[in-house]
C-alpha positions as CSV (number, residue, x, y, z in Angstrom):
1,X,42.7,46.1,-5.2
2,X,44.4,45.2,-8.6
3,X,48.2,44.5,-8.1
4,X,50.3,47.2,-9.4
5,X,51.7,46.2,-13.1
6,X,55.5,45.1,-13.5
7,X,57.3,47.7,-15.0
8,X,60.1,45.9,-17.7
9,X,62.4,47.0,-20.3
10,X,62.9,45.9,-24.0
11,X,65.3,46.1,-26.7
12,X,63.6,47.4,-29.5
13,X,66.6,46.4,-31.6
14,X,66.4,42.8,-30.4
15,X,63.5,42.2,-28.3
16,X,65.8,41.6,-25.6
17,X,63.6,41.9,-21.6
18,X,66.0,43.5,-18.9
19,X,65.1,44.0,-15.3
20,X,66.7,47.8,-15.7
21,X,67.3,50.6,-18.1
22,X,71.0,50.2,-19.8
23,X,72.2,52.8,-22.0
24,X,73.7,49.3,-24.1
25,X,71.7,46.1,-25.0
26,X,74.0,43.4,-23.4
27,X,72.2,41.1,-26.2
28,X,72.4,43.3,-29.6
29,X,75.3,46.0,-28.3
30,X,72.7,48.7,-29.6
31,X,72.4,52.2,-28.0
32,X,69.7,54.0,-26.5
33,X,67.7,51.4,-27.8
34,X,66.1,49.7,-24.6
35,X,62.7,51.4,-23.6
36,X,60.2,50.8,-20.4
37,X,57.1,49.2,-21.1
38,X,54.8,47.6,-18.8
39,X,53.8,43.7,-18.0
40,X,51.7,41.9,-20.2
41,X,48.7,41.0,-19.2
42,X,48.3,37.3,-19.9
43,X,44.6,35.7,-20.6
44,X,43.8,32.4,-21.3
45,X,43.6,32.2,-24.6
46,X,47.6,33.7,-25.1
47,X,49.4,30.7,-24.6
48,X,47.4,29.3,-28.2
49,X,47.2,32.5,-30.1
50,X,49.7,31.8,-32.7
51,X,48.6,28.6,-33.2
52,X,48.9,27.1,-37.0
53,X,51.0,30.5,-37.9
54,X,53.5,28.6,-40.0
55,X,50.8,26.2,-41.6
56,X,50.2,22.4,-41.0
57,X,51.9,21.1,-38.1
58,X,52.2,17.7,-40.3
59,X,55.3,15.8,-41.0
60,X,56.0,15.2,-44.8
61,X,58.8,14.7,-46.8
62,X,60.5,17.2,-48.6
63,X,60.2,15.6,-51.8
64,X,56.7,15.7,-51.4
65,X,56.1,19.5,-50.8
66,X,54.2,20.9,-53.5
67,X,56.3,23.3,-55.7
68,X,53.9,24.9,-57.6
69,X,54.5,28.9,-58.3
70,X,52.7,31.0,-56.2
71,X,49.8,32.8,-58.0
72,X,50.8,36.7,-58.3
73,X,48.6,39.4,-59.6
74,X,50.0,42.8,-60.9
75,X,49.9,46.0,-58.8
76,X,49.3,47.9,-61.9
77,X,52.5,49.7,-61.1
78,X,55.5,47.7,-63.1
79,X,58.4,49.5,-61.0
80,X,56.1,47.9,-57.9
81,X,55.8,44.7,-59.9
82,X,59.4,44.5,-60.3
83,X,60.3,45.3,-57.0
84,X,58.0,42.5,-55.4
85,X,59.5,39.7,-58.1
86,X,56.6,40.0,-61.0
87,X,53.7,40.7,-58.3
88,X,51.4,40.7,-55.5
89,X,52.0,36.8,-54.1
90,X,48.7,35.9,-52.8
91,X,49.0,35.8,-48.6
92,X,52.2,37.7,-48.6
93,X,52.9,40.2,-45.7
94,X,55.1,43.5,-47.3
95,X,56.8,45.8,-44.9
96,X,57.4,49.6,-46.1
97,X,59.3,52.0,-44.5
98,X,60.2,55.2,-45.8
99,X,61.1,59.0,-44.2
100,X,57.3,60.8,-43.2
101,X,56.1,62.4,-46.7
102,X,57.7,60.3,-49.4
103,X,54.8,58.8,-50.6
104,X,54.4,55.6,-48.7
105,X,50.4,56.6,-48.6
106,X,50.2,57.8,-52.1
107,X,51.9,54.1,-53.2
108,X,49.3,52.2,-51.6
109,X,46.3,54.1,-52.2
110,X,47.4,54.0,-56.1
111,X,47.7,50.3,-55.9
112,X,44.6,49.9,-54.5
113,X,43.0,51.6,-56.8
114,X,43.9,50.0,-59.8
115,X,43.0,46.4,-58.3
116,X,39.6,46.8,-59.8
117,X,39.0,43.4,-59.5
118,X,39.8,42.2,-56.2
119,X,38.4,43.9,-53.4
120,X,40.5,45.6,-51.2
121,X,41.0,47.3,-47.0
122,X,42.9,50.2,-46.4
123,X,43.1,50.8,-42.8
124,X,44.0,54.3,-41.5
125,X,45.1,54.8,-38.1
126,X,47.1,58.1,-39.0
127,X,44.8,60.1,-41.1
128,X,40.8,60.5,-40.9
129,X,38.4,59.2,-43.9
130,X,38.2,62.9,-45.1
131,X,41.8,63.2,-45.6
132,X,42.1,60.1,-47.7
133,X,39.2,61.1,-49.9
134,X,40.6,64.0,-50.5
135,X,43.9,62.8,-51.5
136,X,42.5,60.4,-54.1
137,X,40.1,63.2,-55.5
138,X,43.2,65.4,-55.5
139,X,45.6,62.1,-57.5
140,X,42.4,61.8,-59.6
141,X,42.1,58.3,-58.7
142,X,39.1,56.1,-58.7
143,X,37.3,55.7,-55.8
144,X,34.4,53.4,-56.1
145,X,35.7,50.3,-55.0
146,X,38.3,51.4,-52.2
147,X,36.8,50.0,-49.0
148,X,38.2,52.4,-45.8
149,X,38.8,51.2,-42.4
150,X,40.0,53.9,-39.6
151,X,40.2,51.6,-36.2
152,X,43.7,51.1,-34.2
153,X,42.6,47.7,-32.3
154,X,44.2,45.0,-34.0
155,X,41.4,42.8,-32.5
156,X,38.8,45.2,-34.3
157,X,40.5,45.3,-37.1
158,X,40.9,41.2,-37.6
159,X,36.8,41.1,-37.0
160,X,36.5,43.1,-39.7
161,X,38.9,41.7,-42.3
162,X,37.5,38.3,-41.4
163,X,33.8,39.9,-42.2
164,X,34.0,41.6,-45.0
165,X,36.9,39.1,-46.9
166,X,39.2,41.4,-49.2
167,X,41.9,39.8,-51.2
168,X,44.4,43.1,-51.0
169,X,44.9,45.1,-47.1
170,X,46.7,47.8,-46.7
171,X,47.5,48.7,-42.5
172,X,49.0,52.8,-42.4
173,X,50.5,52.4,-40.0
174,X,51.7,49.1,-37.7
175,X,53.1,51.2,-34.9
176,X,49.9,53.2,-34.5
177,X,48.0,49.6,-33.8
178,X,47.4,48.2,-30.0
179,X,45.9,45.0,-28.6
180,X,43.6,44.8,-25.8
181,X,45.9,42.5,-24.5
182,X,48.8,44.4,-23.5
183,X,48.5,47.9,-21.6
184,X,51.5,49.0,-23.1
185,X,50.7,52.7,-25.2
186,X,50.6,52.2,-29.3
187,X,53.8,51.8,-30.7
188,X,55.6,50.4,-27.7
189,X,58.2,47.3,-28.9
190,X,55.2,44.9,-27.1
191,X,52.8,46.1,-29.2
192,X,54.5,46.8,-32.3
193,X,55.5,43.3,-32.2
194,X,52.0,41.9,-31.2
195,X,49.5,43.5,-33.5
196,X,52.4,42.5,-36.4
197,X,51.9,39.0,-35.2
198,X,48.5,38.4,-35.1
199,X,48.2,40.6,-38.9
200,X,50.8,38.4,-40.3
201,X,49.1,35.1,-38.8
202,X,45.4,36.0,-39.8
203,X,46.9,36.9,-43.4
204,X,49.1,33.6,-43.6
205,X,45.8,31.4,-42.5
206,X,43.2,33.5,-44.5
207,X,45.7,33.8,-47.9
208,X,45.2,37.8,-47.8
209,X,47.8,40.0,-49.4
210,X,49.2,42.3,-46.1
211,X,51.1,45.6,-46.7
212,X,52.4,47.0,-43.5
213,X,53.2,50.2,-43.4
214,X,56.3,51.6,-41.0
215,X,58.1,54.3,-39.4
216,X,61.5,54.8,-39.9
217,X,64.1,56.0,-36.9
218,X,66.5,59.1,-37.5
219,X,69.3,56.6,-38.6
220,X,67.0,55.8,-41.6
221,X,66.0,52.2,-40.0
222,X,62.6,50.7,-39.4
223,X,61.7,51.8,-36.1
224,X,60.0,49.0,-33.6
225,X,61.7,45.7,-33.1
226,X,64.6,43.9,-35.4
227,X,62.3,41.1,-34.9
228,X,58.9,42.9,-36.9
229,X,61.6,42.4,-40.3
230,X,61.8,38.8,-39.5
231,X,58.2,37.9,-39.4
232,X,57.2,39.3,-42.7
233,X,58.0,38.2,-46.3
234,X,59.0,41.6,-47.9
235,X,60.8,44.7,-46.9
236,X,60.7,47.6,-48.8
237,X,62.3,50.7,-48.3
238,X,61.2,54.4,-50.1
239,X,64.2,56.2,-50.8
240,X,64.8,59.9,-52.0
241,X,64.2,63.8,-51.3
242,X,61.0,64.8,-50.5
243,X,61.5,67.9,-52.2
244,X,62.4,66.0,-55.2
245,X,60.8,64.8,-57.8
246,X,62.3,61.0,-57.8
247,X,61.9,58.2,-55.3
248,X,63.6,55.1,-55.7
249,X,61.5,51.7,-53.9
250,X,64.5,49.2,-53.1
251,X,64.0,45.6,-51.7
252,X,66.3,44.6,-48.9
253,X,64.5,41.2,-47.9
254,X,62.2,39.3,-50.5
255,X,60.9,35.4,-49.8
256,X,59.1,35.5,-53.8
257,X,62.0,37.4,-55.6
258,X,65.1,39.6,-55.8
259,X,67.1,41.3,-53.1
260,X,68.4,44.4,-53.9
261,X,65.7,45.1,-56.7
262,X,65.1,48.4,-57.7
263,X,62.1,50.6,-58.5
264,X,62.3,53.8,-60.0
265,X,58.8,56.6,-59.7
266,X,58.8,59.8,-60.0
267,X,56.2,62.3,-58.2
268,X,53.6,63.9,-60.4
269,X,50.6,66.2,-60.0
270,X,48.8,62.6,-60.4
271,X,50.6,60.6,-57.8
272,X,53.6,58.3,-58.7
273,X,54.7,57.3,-61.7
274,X,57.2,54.3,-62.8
275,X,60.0,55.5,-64.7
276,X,60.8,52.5,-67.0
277,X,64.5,53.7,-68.5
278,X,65.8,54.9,-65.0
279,X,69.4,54.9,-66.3
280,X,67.9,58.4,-68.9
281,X,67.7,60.3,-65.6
282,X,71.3,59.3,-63.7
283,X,73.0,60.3,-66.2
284,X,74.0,64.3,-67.0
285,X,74.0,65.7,-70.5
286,X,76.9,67.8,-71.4
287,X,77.3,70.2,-73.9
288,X,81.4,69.5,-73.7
289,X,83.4,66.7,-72.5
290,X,84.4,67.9,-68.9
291,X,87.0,66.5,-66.6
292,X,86.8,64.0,-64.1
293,X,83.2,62.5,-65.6
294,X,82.4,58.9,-66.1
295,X,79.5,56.3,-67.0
296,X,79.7,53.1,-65.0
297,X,77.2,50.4,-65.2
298,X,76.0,49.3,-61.8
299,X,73.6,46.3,-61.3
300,X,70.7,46.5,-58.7
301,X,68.9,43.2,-58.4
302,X,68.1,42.2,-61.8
303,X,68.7,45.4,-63.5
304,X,71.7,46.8,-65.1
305,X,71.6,50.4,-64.6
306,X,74.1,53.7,-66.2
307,X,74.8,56.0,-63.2
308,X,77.4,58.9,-64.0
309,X,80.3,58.9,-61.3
310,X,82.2,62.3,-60.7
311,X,85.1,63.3,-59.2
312,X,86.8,66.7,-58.2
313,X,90.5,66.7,-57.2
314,X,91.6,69.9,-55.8
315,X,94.9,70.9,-53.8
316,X,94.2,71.0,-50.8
317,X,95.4,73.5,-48.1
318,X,94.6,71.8,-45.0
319,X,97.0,69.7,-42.9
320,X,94.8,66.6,-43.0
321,X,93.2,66.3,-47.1
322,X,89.6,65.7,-47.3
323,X,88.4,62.5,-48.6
324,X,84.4,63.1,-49.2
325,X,82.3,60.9,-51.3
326,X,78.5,60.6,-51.8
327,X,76.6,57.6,-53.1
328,X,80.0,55.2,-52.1
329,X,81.8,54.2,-49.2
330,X,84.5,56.3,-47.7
331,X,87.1,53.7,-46.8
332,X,87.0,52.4,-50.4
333,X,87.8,56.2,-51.6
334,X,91.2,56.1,-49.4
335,X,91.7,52.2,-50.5
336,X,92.0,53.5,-54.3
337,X,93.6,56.2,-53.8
338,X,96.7,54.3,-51.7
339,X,96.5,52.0,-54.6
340,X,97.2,53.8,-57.3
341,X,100.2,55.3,-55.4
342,X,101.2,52.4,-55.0
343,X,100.6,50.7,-57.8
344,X,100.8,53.6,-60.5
345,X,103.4,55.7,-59.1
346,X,100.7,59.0,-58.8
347,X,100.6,60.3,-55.6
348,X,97.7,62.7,-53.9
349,X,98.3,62.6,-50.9
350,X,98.1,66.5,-51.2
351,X,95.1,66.9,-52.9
352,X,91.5,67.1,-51.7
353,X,89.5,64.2,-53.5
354,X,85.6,64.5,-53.6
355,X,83.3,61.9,-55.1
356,X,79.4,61.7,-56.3
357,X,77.2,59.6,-57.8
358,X,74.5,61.9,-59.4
359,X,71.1,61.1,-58.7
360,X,71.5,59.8,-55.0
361,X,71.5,56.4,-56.2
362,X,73.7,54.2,-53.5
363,X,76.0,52.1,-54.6
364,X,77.6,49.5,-52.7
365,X,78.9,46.7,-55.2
366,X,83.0,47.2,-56.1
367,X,82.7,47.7,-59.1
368,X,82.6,50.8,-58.6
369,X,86.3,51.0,-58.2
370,X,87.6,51.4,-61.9
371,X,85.0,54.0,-62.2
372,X,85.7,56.1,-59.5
373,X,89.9,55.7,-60.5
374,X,89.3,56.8,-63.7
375,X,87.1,60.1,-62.6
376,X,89.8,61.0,-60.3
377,X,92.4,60.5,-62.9
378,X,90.6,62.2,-65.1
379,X,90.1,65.7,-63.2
380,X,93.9,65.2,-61.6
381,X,95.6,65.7,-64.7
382,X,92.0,67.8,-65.8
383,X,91.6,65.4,-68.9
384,X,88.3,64.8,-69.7
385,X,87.4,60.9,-70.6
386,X,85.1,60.5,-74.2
387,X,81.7,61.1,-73.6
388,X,80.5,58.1,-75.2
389,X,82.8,55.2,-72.5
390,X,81.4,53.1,-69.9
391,X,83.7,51.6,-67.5
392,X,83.2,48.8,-64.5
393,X,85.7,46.7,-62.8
394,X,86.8,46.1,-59.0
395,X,90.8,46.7,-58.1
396,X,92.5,44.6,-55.7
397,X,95.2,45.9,-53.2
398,X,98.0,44.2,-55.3
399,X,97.0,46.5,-58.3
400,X,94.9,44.2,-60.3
401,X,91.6,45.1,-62.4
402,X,89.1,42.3,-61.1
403,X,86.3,40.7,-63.2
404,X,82.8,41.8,-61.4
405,X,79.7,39.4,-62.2
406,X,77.3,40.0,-65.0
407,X,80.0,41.5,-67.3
408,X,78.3,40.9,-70.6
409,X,75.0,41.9,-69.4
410,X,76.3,45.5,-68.5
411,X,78.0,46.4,-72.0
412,X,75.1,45.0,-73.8
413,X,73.1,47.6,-71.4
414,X,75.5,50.4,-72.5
415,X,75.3,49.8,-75.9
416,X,71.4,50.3,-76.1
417,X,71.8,53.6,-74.8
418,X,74.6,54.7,-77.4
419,X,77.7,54.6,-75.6
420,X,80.6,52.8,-77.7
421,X,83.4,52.6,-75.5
422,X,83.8,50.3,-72.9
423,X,86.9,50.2,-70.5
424,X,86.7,46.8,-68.3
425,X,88.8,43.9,-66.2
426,X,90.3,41.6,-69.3
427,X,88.1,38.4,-67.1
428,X,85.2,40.3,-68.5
429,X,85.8,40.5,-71.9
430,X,82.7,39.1,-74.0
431,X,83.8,36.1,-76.2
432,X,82.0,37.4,-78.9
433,X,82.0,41.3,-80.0
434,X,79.0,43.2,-79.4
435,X,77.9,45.0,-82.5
436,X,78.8,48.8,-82.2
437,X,80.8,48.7,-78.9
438,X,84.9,49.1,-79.1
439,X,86.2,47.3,-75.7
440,X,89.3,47.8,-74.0
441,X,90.4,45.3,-71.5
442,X,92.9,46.3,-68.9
443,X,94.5,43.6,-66.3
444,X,96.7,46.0,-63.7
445,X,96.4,49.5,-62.4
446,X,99.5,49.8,-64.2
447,X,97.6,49.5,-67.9
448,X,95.7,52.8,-66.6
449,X,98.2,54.5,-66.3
450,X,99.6,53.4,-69.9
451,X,96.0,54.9,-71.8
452,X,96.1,57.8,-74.4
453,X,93.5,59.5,-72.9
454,X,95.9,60.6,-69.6
C-alpha cells in the first residue's frame, strides 16, 4: 500500500515550507499568502535536473568574459522594442502579467506573427486551437507560419520544443503548466515554480527566446511565487482599462535594458498598436485656459514624457478635509500642502484638495511636486496658469525647489511639442538657452508665491 503523501504549506510570496497553515509568513510577513500543497515526489534524476542552468561551471577571470552585445531581433512592434531595450535578446526568458482581457494574448500572437523569419511556438494551455485561429483571422493577422502547441505537461512540452527547434516561444500561461513530478494541482507554488524552472533552464541551454505568460492576484501582483520574478530576465507588466482604448506595457525588472521603460499601444479593431508620441494623448486640449491645470514633464525609463496634472481645491464641509489624489502618492499630497503653509504663509487646512494625472499614467518620481503645487495654487485662488508652461521640480521640507535629473532633456521635450514656458528648480537651468522656450527658475517655495500669475 503506497504511503499516504505529506501534506506541507508554502509561501507563495516567498517560497517559505511550514509544517502548518499561518494566517502570516514568519519569513516574508505576507498575509493569507501560505497555501497547502502536497509532498514532492522525488525520482532519481531530481537531484541533477538543473544541472548547467547558469552556464559553464568553469572558473575564469573576469577580464576574460566575453563582452560582446547580445544579438537582438525586432518584435516588429517598436513600443515592444523599446520596452525590452531595442529587442528580442536571443535566450531571454520575459515574464508578462497583466489583469485577464488586456491583451496579454493579442501581444504575443502579433509578435509572433510578424517574426516571419524565425520560426516560432505558441503554447496554449488556456484556450483551444480553434479559439486562437479565430482571433488571428479576426486581428487579420498572418497565419502561415505560427506553429500551435496546446499541452499543459511541461515535460511534453520541452520534447517538443527540443524537436521541432523554434527560435521565438510563447507559454499562455505558466500557472496552467504541471510536471509529472510533483502531484501538486496546476498552479500550485510547487509547480508554478517547477515548470518555470525547467522552461527557463531548457531556454538558457538551447538559446530560445521564452515569453511567460502570468496571472496577476487582486492586489495587481504576479500571482505564484516572489521567487518565479527572480528566475527570469524580464518582467513586464500590461497596464490600463479594459474598457479603454490605451494600454501602457511597463518594465519593472530588465537584465538587457531599462527599468521603468515605457510602452504606449492602443487597442484597435486590428489588435494593438504602438503609439509613438504618447505624450499627444496625456495631455487635454482646452478651448480656454482653466484653473488649476498644468503640463509637467515626467521621465519613464528613457523617455521624457508631457502628462497634464490637475487639481480641484474646494471648501470643504467635513470635519476631517479630504486629501484624494490619482496617478501620485497620497502622503506626498499632505507633505506639499504643510509646506506651503509653512513655507508660503497659504493655509488649506480647510479646503478639500483633489489631485489627477489624466490618462492613468502613474507617477512616482518627485518631481512631481512643483507641478502638483502650482495646480493647487492655481484653482485656490481659481487663476488659471498659461496654456503654453511646463513645470518640473521636487520641494524639500525646508521650502526649497530641488533640481530633478535629466533637466535639459525634459524642456528640450516640451519645446518640440510647442510649449514655451517653462517654470523649473534654478539647479536645472540649461547653460545655454533653448531656441523658443522662456525659462523661469525659482529657488524657494517662497519665489511661487512672488509670481504674476497668482
Amino acid at each position: 500500500m503506497a504511503a499516504k503523501p505529506k501534506r506541507q504549506y508554502r509561501c507563495r510570496e516567498c517560497g517559505a515550507l511550514h509544517q502548518k497553515w499561518m494566517g502570516q509568513c514568519p519569513e516574508c510577513g505576507a498575509w493569507n499568502s501560505i497555501e497547502e500543497e502536497s509532498g514532492p515526489v522525488i525520482t532519481r534524476q531530481t537531484g541533477n535536473r538543473f544541472a548547467g542552468y547558469a552556464g559553464s561551471s568553469k572558473v575564469q577571470d573576469l577580464a576574460d568574459v566575453d563582452l560582446g552585445e547580445a544579438p537582438r531581433t525586432s518584435s516588429g512592434l517598436s513600443e515592444l522594442d523599446r520596452v525590452l531595450g531595442g529587442g528580442i535578446v536571443n535566450g531571454s526568458v520575459t515574464l508578462i502579467g497583466g489583469d485577464p482581457g488586456i491583451g496579454k494574448s493579442t501581444l504575443l500572437i502579433q509578435t509572433l506573427t510578424q517574426l516571419v523569419g524565425l520560426p516560432t511556438l505558441y503554447v496554449s494551455g488556456e484556450e483551444s486551437p480553434q479559439q486562437i485561429s479565430l482571433r488571428a483571422q479576426r486581428l487579420g493577422l498572418p497565419t502561415e507560419h505560427l506553429k500551435l502547441l496546446t499541452e499543459t505537461c511541461v515535460e511534453q512540452i520541452i520534447a517538443t520544443i527540443l524537436g521541432t527547434r523554434p527560435a521565438v516561444v510563447v507559454i499562455d500561461s505558466i500557472q496552467t503548466l504541471f510536471t509529472q513530478e510533483l502531484q501538486s494541482a496546476p498552479g500550485a507554488v510547487a509547480q508554478v515554480r517547477d515548470t518555470a524552472a525547467q522552461l527557463v533552464r531548457m531556454a538558457k541551454q538551447q538559446h530560445i527566446s521564452l515569453f511567460l505568460v502570468g496571472h496577476v492576484t487582486k492586489e495587481g501582483t504576479l500571482a505564484g511565487p516572489r521567487v518565479l520574478e527572480h528566475m527570469v530576465d524580464t518582467v513586464l507588466y500590461f497596464e490600463g482599462d479594459p474598457s479603454g482604448r490605451y494600454r501602457v506595457l511597463r518594465a519593472v525588472k530588465n537584465r538587457f535594458g531599462a527599468v521603468n521603460e515605457l510602452g504606449v499601444f492602443v487597442m484597435t479593431e486590428t489588435g494593438l498598436r504602438p503609439v509613438n508620441n504618447p505624450s499627444a494623448i496625456f495631455l487635454s486640449r482646452h478651448e480656454a485656459p482653466v484653473a488649476g491645470s498644468i503640463v509637467m514633464v515626467t521621465r519613464e525609463g528613457t523617455r521624457p514624457l508631457l502628462v497634464e496634472v490637475q487639481a480641484l481645491v474646494t471648501e470643504s464641509h467635513a470635519a476631517q478635509p479630504r486629501r484624494v489624489t490619482v496617478g501620485l502618492e497620497q502622503n506626498r499630497l499632505a507633505i506639499l500642502l504643510a509646506v506651503i503653509q509653512r513655507h508660503g504663509g497659504l493655509a488649506m487646512y480647510d479646503q478639500d484638495v483633489f489631485i489627477n494625472v489624466v490618462g492613468g499614467v502613474k507617477i512616482s518620481e518627485t518631481a512631481a511636486d512643483l507641478p502638483v503645487l502650482m495646480a493647487a495654487l492655481s484653482s485656490f485662488r481659481d487663476r488659471p496658469l498659461p496654456t503654453r508652461l511646463i513645470s518640473f521640480g521636487e520641494i524639500g521640507l525646508a521650502g526649497e525647489i530641488r533640481p530633478v535629473a535629466h533637466g535639459e532633456e525634459r524642456i528640450k521635450e516640451a519645446a518640440k511639442h510647442g510649449f514655451t514656458q517653462a517654470l523649473i528648480p534654478a539647479a536645472n537651468a540649461p547653460r545655454k538657452p533653448i531656441e523658443g522656450m522662456e525659462i523661469q527658475a525659482i529657488k524657494r517655495v517662497q519665489d511661487i508665491m512672488q509670481l504674476d500669475w497668482f
